[in-house]
Each structure stands twice: as C-alpha cells, then as structure tokens.
C-alpha positions as CSV (number, residue, x, y, z in Angstrom):
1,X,87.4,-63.5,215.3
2,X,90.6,-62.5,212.8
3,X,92.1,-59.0,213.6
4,X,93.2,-56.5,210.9
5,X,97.4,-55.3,211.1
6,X,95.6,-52.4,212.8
7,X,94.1,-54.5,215.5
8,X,90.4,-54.1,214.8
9,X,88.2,-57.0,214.5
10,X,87.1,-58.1,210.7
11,X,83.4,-58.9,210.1
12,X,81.6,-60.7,207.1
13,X,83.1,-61.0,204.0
14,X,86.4,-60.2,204.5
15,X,86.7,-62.6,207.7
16,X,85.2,-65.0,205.5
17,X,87.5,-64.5,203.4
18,X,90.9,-64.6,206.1
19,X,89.2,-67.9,207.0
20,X,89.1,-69.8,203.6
21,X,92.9,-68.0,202.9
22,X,93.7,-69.7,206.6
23,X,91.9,-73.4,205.5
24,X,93.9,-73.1,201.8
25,X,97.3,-72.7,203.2
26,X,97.3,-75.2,205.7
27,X,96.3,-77.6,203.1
28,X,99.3,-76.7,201.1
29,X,101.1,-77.0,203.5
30,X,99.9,-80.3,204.4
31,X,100.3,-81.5,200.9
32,X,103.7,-80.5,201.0
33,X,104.4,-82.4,203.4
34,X,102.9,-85.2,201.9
35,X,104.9,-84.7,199.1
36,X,108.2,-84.4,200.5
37,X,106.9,-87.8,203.0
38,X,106.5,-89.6,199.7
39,X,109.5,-88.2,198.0
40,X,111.8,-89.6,200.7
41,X,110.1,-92.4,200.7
42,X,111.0,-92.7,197.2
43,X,114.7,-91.6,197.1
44,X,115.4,-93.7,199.9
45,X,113.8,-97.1,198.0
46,X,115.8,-95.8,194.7
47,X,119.1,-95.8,196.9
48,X,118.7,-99.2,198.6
49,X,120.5,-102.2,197.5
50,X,119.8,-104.3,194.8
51,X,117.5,-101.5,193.2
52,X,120.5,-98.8,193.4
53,X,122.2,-101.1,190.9
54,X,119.9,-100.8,188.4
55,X,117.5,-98.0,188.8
56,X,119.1,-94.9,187.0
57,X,119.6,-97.4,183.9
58,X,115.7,-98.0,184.1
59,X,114.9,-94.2,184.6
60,X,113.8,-94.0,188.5
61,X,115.7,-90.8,188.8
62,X,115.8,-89.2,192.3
63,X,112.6,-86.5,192.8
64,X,113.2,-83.5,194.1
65,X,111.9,-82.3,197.2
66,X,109.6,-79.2,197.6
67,X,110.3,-76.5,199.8
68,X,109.4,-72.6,200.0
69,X,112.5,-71.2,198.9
70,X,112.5,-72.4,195.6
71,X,108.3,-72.1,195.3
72,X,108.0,-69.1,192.9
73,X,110.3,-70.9,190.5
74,X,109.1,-74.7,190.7
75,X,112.0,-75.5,188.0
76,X,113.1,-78.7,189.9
77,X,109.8,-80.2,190.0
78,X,109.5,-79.9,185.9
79,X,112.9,-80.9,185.9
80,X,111.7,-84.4,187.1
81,X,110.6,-86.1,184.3
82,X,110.1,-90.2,184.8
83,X,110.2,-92.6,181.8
84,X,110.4,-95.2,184.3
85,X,107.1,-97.8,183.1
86,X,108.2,-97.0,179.6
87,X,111.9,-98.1,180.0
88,X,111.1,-100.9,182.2
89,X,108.2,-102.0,179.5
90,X,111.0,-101.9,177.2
91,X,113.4,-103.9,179.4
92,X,111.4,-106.4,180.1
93,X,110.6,-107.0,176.8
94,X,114.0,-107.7,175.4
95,X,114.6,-109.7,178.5
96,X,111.8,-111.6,177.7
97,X,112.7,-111.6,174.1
98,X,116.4,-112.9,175.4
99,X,114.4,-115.6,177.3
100,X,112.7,-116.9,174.0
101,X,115.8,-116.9,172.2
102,X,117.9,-118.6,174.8
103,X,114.9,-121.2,175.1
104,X,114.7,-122.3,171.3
105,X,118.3,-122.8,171.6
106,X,118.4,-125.0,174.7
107,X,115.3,-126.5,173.2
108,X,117.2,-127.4,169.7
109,X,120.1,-128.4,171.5
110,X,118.9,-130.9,173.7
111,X,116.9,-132.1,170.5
112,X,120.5,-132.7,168.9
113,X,122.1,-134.6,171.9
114,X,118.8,-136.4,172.3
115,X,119.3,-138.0,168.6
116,X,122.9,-138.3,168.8
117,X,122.2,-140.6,171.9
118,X,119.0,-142.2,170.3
119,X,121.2,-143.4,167.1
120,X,124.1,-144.0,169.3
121,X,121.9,-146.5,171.6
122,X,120.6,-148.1,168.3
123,X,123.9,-148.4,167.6
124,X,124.9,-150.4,170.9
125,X,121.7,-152.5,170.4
126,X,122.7,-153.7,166.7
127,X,126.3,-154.1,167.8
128,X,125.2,-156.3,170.4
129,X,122.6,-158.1,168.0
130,X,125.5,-159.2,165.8
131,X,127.8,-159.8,168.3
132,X,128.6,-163.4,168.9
133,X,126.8,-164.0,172.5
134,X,129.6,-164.4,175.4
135,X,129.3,-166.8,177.8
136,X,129.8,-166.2,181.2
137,X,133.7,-167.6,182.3
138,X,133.0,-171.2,184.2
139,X,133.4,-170.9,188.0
140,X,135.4,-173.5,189.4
C-alpha cells in the first residue's frame, strides 16, 4: 500500500500509478549505473598503457559520466561524440597502404641484389672457365 504526503492510503489508479513511477525510476537508476560501470570501464582502458599512447590520435576520447546534478542539462553526454571506427578505419588503411608500399620496395630491391649477384656469379664461373687450371702445390 503507497501513502499520500497526507498519510492516507492510495487505491486503484493512482497507486497503480505510484507503483509504475516506483518500477521506472529504479530502472533509471539502475541504468545509470550501468552506464557510469561501463564508462569507467572505458576511461580506465583509454588511460592504460600502450593504448594511452595512441588513443586520443585515433578519437577514443574519455566519456563523460552521468550523474543527477547535471541531468536537466545532459550537455556532456552530446558533447561526447566518438569518430573512433571511422579514424581507426582510416588508420589502418594508410598503414596498410604503408605496408604495400614498403613491400614493392623490399620486393624490387631484393630483385636488384638478386641479379647483381646472379651476373656477378656468372661472372666467377666464366672467369674460372678461362682461367688456366692451377694445380695443387706438390707435397713433399
């Protein structure tokens, strides 16, 4: 049974409806909770080493925690905007792109030093072709 401010008991509707205004802000406030749990959660991961190094340059930006006294306004929760899979997608594709190019090059590079010692080994062969054979000095 809810009582009024006055102390009398409330029937039907209106105890009905104290009940479902009871059930709705407990579930806010459990949500909240949640929030905030996942928030810290959050904050702290951002803050931890080796991600601290680079998270702000790939736009995990610390989240604001909810609480009542700023409720009416909610300006620091639109505040927190996250571009983070669009700035990592981006990252990772010029790393990957960096990866490509940095392949090709090692790629034509050991090509090169693979024919420079290919002729330079047909070289040695022909050079020992035409040299006159050396006999091995007597042993006495």
């Amino acid at each position: 049974m809810i009582l009024t401010l006055s102390g009398k008991p409330t029937s039907g509707p209106r105890q009905q409806l104290m009940h479902d205004l009871h059930v709705i802000e407990n579930d806010i406030q459990n949500r909240r909770v949640g929030y905030n749990g996942a928030v810290k959660a959050y904050n702290t991961f951002c803050n931890s080493l080796p991600f601290s190094l680079v998270a702000s340059s790939l736009g995990f930006n610390q989240a604001p925690y909810f609480n009542v006294e700023n409720a009416d306004s909610l300006e620091n929760l639109k505040d927190f905007v996250t571009d983070d899979g669009t700035i990592l997608r981006q990252k990772l594709t010029q790393v990957g792109a960096q990866v490509i190019h940095s392949g090709k090059a090692l790629g034509n590079s050991i090509e090169q030093n693979g024919r420079i010692l290919l002729d330079k080994g047909k070289e040695e062969i022909n050079r020992r072709r035409q040299a006159p054979e050396e006999q091995p000095p007597k042993e006495e």
